[in-house]
mmJSON file of the N, C-alpha and C atoms, coordinates in Angstrom:
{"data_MODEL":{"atom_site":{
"group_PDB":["ATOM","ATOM","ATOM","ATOM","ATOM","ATOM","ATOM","ATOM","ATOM","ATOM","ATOM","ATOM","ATOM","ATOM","ATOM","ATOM","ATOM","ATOM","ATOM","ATOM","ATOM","ATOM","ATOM","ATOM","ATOM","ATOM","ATOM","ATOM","ATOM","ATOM","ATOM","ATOM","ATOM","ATOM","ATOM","ATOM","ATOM","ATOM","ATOM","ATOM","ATOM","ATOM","ATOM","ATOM","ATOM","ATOM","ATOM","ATOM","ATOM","ATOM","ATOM","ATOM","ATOM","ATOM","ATOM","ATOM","ATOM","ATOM","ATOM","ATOM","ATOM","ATOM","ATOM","ATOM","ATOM","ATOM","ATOM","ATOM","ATOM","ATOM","ATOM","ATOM","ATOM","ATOM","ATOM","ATOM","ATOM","ATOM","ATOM","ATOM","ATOM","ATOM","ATOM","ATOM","ATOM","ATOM","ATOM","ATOM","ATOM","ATOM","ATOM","ATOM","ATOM","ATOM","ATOM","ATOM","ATOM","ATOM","ATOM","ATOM","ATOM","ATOM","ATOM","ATOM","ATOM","ATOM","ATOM","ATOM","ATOM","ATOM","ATOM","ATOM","ATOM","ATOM","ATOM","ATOM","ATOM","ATOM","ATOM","ATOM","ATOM","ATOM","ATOM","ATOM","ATOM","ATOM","ATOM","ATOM","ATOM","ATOM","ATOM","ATOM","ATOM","ATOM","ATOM","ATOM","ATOM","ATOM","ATOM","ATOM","ATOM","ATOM","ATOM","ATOM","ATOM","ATOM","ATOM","ATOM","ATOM","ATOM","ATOM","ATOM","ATOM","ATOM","ATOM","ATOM","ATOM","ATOM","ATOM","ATOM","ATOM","ATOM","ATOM","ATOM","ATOM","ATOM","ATOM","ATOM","ATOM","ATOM","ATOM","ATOM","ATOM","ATOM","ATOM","ATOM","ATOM","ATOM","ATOM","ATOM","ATOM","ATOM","ATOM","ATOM","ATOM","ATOM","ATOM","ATOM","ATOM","ATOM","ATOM","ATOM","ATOM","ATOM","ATOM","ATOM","ATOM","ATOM","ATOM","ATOM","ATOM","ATOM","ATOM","ATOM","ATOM","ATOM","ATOM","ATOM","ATOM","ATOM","ATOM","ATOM","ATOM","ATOM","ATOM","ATOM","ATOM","ATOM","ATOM","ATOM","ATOM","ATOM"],
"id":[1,2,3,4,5,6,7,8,9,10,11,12,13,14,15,16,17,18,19,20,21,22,23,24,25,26,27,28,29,30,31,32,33,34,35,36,37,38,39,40,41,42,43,44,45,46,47,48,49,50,51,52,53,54,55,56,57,58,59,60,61,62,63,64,65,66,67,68,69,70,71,72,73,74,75,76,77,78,79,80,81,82,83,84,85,86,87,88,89,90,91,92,93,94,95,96,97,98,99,100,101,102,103,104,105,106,107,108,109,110,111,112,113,114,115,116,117,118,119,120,121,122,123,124,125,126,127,128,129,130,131,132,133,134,135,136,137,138,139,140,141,142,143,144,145,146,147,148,149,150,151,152,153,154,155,156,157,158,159,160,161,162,163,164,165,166,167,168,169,170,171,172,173,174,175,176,177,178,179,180,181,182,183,184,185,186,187,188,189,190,191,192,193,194,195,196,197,198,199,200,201,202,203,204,205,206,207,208,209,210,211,212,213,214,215,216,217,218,219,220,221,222],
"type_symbol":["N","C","C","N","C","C","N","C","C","N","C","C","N","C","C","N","C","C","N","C","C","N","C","C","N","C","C","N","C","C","N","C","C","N","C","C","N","C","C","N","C","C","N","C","C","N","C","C","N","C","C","N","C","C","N","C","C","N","C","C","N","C","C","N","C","C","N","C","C","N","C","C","N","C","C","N","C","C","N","C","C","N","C","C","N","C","C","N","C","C","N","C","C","N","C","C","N","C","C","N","C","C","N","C","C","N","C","C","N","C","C","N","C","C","N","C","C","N","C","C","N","C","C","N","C","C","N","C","C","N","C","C","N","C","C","N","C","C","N","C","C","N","C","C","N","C","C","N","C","C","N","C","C","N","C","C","N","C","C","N","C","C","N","C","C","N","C","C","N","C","C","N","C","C","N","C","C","N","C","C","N","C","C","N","C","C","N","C","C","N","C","C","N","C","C","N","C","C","N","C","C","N","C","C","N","C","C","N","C","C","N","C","C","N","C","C","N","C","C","N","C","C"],
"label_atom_id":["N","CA","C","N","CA","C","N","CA","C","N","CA","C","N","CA","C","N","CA","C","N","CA","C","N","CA","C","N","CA","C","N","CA","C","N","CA","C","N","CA","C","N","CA","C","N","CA","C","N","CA","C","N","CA","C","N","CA","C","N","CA","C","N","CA","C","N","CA","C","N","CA","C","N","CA","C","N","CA","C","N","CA","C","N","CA","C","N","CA","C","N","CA","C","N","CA","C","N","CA","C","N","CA","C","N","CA","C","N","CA","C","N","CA","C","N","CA","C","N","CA","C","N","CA","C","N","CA","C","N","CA","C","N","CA","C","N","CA","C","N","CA","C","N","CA","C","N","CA","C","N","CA","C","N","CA","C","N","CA","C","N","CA","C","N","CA","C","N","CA","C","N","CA","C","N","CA","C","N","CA","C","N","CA","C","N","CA","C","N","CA","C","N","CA","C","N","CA","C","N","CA","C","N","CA","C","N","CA","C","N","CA","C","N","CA","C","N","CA","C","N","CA","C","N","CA","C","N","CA","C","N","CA","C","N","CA","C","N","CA","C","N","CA","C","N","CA","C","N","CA","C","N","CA","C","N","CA","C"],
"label_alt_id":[null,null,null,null,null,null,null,null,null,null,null,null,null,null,null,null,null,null,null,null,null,null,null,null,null,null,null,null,null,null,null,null,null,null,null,null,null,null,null,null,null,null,null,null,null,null,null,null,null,null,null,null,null,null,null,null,null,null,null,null,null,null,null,null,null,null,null,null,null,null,null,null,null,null,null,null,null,null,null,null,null,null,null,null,null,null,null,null,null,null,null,null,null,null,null,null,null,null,null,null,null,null,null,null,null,null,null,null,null,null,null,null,null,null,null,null,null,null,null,null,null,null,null,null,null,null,null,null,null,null,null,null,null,null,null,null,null,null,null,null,null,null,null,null,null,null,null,null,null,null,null,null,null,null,null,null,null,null,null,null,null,null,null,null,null,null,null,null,null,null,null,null,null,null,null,null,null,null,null,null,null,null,null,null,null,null,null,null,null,null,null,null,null,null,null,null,null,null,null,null,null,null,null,null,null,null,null,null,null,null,null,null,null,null,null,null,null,null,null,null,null,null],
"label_comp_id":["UNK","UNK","UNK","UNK","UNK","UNK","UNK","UNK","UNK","UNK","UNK","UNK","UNK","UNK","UNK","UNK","UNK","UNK","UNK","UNK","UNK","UNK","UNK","UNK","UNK","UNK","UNK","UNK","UNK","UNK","UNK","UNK","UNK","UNK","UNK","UNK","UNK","UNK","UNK","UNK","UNK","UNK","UNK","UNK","UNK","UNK","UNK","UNK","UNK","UNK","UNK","UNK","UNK","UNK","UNK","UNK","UNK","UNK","UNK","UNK","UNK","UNK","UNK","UNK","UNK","UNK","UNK","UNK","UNK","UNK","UNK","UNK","UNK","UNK","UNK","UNK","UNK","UNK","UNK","UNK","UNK","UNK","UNK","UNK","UNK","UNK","UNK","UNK","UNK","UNK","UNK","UNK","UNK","UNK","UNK","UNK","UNK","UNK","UNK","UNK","UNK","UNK","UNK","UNK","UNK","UNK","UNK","UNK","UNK","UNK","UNK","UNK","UNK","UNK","UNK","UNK","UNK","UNK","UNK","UNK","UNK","UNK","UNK","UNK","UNK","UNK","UNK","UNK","UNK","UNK","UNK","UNK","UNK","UNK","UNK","UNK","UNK","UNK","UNK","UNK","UNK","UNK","UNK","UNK","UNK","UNK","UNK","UNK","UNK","UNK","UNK","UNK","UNK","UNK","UNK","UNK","UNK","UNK","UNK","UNK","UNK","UNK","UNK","UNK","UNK","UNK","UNK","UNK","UNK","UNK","UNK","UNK","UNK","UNK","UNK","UNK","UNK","UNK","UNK","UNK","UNK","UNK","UNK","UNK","UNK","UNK","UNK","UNK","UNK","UNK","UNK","UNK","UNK","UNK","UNK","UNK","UNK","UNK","UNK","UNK","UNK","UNK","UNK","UNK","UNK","UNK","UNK","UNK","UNK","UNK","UNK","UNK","UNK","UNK","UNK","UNK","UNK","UNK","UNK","UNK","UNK","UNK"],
"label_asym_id":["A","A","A","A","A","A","A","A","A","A","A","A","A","A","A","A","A","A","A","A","A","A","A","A","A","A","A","A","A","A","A","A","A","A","A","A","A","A","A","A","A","A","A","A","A","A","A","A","A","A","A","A","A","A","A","A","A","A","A","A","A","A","A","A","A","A","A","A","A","A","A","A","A","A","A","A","A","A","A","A","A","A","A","A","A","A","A","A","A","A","A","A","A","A","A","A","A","A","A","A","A","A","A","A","A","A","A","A","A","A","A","A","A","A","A","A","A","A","A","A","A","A","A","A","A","A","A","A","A","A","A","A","A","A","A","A","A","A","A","A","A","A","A","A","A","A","A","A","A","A","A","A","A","A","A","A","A","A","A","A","A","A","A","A","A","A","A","A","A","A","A","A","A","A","A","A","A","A","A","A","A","A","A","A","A","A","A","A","A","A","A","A","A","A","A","A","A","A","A","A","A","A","A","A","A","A","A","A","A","A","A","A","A","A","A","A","A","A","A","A","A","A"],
"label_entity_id":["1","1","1","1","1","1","1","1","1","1","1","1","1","1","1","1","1","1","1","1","1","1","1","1","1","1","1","1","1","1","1","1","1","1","1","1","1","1","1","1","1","1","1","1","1","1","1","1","1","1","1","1","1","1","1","1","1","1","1","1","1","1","1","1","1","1","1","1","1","1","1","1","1","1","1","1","1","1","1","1","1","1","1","1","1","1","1","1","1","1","1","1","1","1","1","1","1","1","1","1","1","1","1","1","1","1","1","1","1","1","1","1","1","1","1","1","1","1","1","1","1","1","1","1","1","1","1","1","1","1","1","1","1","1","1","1","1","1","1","1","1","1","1","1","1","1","1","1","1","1","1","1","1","1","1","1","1","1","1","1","1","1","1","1","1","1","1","1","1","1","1","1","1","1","1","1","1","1","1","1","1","1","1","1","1","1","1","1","1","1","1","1","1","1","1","1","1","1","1","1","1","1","1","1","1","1","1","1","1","1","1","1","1","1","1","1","1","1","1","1","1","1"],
"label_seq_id":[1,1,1,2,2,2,3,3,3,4,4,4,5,5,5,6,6,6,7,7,7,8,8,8,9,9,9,10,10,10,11,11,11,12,12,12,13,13,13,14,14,14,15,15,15,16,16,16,17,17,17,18,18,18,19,19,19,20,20,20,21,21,21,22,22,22,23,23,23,24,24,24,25,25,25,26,26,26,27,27,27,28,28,28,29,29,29,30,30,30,31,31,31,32,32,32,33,33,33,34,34,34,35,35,35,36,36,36,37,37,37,38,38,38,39,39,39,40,40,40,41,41,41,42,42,42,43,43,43,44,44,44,45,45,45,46,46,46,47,47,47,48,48,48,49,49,49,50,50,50,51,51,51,52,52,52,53,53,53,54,54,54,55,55,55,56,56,56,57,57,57,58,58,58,59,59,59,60,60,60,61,61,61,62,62,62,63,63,63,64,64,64,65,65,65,66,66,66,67,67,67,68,68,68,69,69,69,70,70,70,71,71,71,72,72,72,73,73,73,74,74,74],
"pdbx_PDB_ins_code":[null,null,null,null,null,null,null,null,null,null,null,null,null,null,null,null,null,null,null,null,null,null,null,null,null,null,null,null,null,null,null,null,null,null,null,null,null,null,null,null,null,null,null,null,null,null,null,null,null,null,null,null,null,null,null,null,null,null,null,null,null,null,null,null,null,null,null,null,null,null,null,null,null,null,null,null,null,null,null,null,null,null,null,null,null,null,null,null,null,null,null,null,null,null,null,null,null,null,null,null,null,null,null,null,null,null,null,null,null,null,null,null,null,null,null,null,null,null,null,null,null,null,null,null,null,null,null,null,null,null,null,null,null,null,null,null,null,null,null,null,null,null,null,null,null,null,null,null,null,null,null,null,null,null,null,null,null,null,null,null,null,null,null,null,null,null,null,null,null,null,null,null,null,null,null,null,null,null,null,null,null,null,null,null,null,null,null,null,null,null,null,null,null,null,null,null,null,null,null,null,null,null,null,null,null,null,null,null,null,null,null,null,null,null,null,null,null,null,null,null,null,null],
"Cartn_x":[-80.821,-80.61,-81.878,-82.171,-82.994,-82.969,-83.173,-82.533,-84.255,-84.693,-86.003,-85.272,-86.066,-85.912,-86.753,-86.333,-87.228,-86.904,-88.184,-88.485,-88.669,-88.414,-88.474,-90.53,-90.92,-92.363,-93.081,-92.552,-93.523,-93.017,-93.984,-93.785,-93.192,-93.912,-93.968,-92.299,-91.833,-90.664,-91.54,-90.556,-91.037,-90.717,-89.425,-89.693,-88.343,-89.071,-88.084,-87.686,-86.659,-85.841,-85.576,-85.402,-84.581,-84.054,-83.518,-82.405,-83.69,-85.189,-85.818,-86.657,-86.133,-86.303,-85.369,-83.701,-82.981,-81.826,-81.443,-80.321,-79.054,-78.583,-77.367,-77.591,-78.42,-78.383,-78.232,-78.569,-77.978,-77.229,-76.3,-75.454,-74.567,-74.667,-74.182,-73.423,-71.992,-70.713,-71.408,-71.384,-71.62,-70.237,-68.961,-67.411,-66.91,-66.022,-64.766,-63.624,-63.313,-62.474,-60.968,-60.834,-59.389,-59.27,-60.642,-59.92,-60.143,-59.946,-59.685,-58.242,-58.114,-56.534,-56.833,-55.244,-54.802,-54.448,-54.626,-54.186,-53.41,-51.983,-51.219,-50.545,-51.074,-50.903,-49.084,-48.368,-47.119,-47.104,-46.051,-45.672,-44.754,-44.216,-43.258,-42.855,-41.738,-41.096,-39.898,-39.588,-38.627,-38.044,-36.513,-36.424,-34.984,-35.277,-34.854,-34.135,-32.56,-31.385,-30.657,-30.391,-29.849,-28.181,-28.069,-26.715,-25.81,-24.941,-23.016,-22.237,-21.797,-20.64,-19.486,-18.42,-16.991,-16.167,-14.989,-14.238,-13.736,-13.418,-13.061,-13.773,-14.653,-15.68,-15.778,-15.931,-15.869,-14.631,-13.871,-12.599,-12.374,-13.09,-13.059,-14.034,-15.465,-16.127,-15.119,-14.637,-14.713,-13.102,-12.2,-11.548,-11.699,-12.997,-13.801,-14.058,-14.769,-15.374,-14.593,-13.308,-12.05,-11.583,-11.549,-10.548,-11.132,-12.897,-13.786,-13.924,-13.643,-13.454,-12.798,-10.88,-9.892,-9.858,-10.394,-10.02,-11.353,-11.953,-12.937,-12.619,-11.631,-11.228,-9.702,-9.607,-8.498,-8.856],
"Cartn_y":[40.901,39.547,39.079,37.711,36.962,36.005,35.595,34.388,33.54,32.382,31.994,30.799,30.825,29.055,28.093,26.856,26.285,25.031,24.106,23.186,21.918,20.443,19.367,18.886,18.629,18.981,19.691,20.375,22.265,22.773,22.737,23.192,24.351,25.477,26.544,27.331,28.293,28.967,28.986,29.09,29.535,30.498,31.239,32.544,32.728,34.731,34.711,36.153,36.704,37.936,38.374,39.718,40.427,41.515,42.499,43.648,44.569,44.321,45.597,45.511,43.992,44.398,44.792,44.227,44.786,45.164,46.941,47.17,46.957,45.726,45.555,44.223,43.939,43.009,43.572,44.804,45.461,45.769,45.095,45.07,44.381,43.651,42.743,41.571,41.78,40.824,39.112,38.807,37.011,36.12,37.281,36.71,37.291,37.003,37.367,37.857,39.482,39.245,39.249,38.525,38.296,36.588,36.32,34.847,34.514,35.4,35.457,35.118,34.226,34.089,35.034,35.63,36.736,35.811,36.381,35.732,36.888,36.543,37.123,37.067,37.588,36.776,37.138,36.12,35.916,36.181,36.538,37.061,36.061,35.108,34.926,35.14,35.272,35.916,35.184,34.615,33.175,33.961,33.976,34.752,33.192,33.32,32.904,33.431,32.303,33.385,31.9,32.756,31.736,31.574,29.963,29.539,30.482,30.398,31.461,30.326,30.5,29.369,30.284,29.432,29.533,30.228,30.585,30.941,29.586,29.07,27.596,26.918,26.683,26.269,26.66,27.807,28.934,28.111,28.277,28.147,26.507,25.552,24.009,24.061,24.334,24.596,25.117,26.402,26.535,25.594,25.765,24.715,23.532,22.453,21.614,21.77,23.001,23.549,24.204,24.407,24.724,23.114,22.443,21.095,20.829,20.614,19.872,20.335,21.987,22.386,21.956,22.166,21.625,20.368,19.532,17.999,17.545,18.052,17.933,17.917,18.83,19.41,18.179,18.128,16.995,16.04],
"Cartn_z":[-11.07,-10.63,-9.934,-10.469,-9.661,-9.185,-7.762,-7.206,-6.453,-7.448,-7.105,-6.063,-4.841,-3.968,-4.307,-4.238,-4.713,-3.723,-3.364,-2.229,-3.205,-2.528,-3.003,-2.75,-3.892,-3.55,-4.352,-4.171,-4.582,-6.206,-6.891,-8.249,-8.628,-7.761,-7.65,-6.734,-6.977,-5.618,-4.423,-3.613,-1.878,-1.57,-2.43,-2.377,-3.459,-3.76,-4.584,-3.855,-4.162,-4.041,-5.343,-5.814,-6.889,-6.406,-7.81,-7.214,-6.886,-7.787,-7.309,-5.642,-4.988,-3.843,-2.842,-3.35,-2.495,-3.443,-3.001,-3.793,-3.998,-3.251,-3.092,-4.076,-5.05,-6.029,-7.008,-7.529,-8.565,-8.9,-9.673,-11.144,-9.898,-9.281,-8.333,-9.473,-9.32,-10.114,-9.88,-11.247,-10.762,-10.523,-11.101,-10.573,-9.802,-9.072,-8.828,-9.472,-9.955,-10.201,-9.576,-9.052,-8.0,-8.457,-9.039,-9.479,-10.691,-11.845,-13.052,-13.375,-14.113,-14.457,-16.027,-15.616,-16.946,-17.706,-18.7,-19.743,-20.862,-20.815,-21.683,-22.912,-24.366,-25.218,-25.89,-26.122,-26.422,-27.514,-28.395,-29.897,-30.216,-30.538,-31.106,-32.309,-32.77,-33.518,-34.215,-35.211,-35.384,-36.107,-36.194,-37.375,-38.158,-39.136,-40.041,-40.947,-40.74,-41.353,-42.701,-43.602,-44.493,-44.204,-44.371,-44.552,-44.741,-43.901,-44.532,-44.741,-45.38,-45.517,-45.079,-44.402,-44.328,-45.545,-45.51,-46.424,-46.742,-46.009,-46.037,-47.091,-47.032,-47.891,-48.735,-49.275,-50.445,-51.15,-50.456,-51.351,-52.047,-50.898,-51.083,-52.235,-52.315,-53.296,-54.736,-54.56,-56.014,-56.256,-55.787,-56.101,-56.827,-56.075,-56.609,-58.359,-58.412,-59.459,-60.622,-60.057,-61.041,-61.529,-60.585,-61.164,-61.796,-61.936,-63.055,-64.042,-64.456,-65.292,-65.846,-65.546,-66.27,-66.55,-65.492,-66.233,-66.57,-67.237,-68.214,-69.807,-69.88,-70.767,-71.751,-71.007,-71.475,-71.856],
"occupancy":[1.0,1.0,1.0,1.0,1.0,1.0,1.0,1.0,1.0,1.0,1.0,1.0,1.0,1.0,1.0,1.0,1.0,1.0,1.0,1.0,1.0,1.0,1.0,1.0,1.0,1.0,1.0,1.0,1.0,1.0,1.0,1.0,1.0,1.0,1.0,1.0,1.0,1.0,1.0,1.0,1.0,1.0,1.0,1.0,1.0,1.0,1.0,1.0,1.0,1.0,1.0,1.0,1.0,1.0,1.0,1.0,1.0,1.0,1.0,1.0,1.0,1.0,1.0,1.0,1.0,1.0,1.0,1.0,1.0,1.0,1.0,1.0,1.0,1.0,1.0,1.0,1.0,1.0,1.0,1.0,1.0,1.0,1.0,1.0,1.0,1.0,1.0,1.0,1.0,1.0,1.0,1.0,1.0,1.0,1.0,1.0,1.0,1.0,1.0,1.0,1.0,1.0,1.0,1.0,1.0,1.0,1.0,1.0,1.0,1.0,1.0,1.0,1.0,1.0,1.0,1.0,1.0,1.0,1.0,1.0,1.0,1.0,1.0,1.0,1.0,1.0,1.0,1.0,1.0,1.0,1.0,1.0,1.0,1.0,1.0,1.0,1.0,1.0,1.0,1.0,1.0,1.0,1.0,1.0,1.0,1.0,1.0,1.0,1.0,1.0,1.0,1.0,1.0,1.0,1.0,1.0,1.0,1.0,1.0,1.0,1.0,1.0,1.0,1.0,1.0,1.0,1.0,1.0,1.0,1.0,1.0,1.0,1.0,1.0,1.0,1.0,1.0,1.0,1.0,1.0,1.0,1.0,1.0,1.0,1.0,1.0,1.0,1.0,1.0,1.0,1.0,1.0,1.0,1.0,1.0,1.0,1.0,1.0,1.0,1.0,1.0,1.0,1.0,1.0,1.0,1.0,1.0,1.0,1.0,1.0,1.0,1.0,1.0,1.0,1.0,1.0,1.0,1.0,1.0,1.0,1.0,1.0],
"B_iso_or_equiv":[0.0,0.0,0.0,0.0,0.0,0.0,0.0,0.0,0.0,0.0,0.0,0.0,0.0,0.0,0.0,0.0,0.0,0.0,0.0,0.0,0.0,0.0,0.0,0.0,0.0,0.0,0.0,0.0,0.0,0.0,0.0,0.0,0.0,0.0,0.0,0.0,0.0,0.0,0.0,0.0,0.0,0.0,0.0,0.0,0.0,0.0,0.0,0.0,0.0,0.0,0.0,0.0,0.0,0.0,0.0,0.0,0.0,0.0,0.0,0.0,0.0,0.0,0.0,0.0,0.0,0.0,0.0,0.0,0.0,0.0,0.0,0.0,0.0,0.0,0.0,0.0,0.0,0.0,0.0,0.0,0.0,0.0,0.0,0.0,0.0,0.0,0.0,0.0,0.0,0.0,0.0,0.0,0.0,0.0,0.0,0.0,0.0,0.0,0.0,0.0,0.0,0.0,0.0,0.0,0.0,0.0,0.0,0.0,0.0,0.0,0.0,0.0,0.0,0.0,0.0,0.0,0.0,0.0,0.0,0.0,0.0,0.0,0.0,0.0,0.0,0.0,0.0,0.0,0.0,0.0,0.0,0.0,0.0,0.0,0.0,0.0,0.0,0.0,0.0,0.0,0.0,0.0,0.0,0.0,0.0,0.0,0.0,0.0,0.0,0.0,0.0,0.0,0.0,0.0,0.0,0.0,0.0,0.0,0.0,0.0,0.0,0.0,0.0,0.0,0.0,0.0,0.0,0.0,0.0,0.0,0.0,0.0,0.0,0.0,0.0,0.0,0.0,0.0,0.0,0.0,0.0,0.0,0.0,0.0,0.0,0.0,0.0,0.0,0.0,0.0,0.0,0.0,0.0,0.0,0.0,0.0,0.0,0.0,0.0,0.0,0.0,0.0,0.0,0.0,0.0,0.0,0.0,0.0,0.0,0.0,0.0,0.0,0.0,0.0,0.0,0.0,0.0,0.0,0.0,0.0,0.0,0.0],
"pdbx_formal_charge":[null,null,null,null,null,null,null,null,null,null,null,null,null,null,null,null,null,null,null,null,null,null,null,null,null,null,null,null,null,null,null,null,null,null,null,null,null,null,null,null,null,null,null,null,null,null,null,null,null,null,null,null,null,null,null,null,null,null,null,null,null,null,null,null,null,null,null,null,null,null,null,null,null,null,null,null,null,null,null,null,null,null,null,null,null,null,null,null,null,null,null,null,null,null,null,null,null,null,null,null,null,null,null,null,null,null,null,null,null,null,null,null,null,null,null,null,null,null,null,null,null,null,null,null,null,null,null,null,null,null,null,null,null,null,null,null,null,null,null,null,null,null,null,null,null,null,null,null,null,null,null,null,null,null,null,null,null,null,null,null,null,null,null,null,null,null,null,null,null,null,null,null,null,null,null,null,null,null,null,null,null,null,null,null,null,null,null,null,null,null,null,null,null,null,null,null,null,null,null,null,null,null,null,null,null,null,null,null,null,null,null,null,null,null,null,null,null,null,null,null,null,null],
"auth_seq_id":[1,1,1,2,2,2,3,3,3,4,4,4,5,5,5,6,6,6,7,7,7,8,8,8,9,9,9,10,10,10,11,11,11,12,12,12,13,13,13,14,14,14,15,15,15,16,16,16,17,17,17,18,18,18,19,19,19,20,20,20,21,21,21,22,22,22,23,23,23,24,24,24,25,25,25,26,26,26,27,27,27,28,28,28,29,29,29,30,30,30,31,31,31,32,32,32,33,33,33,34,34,34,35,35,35,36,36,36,37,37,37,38,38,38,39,39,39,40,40,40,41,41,41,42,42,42,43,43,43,44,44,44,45,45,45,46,46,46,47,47,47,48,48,48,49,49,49,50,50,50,51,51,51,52,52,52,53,53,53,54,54,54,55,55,55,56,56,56,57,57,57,58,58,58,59,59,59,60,60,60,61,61,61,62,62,62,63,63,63,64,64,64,65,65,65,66,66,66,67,67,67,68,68,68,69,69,69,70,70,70,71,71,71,72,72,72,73,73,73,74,74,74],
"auth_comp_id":["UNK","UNK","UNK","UNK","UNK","UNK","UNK","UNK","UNK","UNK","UNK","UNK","UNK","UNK","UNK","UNK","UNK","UNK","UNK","UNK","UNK","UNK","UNK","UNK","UNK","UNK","UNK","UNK","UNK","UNK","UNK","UNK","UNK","UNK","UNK","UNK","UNK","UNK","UNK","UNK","UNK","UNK","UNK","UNK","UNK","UNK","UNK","UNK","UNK","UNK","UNK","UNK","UNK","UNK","UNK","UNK","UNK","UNK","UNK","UNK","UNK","UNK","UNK","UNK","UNK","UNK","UNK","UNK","UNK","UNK","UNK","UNK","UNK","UNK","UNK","UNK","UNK","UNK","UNK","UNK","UNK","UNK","UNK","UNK","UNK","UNK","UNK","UNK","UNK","UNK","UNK","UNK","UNK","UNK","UNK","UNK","UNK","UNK","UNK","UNK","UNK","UNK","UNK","UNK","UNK","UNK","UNK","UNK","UNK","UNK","UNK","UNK","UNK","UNK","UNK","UNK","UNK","UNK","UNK","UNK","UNK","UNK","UNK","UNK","UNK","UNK","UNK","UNK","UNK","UNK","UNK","UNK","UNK","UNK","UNK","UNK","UNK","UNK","UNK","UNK","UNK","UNK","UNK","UNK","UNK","UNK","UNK","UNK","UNK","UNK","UNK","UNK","UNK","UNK","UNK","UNK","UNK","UNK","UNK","UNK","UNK","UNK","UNK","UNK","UNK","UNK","UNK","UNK","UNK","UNK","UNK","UNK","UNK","UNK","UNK","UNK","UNK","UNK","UNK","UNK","UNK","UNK","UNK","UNK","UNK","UNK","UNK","UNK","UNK","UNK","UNK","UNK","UNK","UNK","UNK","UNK","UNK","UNK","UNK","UNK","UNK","UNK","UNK","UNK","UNK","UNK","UNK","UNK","UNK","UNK","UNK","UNK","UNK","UNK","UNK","UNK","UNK","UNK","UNK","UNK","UNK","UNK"],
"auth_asym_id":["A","A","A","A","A","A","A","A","A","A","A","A","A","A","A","A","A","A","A","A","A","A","A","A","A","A","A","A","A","A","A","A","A","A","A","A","A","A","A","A","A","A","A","A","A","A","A","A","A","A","A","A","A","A","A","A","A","A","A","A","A","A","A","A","A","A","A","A","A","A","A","A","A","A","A","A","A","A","A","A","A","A","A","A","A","A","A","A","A","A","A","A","A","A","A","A","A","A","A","A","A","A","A","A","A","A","A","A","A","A","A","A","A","A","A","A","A","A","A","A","A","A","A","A","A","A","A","A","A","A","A","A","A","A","A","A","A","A","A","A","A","A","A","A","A","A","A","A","A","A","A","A","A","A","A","A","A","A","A","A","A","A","A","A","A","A","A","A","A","A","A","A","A","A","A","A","A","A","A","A","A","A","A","A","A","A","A","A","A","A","A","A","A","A","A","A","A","A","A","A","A","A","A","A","A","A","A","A","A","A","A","A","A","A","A","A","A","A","A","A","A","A"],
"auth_atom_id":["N","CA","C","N","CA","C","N","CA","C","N","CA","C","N","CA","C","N","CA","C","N","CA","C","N","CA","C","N","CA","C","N","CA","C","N","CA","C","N","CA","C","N","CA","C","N","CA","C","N","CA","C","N","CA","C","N","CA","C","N","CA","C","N","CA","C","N","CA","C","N","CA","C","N","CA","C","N","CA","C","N","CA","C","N","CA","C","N","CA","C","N","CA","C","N","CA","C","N","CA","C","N","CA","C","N","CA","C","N","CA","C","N","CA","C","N","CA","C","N","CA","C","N","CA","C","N","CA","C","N","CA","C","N","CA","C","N","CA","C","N","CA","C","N","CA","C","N","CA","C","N","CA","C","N","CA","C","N","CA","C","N","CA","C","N","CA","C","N","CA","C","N","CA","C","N","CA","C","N","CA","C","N","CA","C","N","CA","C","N","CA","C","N","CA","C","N","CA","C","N","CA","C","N","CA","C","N","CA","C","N","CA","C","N","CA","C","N","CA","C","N","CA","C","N","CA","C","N","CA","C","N","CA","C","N","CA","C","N","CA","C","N","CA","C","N","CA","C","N","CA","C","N","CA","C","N","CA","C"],
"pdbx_PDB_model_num":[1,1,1,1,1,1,1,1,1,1,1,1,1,1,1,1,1,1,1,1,1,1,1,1,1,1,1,1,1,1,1,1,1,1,1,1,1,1,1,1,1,1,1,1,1,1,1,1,1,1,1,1,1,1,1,1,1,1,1,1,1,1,1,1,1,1,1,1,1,1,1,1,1,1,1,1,1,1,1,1,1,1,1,1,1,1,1,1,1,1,1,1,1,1,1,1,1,1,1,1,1,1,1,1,1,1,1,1,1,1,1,1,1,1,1,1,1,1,1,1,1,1,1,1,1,1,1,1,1,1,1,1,1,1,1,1,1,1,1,1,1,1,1,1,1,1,1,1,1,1,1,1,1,1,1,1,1,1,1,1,1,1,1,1,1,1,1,1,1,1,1,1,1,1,1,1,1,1,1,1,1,1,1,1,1,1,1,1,1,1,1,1,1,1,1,1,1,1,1,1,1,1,1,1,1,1,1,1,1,1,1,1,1,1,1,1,1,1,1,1,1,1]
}}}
């Protein structure tokens, strides 16, 4: 890490510091982590089920499908 100062004026730093002058800059964190939000990734999963019909229905259906038979026929 290098941390140059720099003055309103002056082209040049006014001073600079790095880790090879002090060791408590080396491999010195540029975050926090205590203020990282987690991030947890969700699965969803849909499941998809086909129609049941009723017996009820079954039976209204083919009923249906019997009468058109027969009175087709006539």
């Amino acid at each position: 890490m290098l941390i140059d100062l720099y003055e309103l004026g002056y082209a040049d730093p006014v001073a600079t510091i790095s880790s090879d002058d002090v060791d408590s800059l080396y491999a010195l964190p540029l975050e926090s982590g205590d203020r990282d939000t987690v991030y947890v990734e969700e699965v969803y999963v849909e499941e998809v089920h086909g129609g049941a019909m009723s017996w009820l229905m079954v039976s209204l259906l083919g009923s249906l499908a019997w009468r058109r038979r027969f009175m087709n026929k006539k």
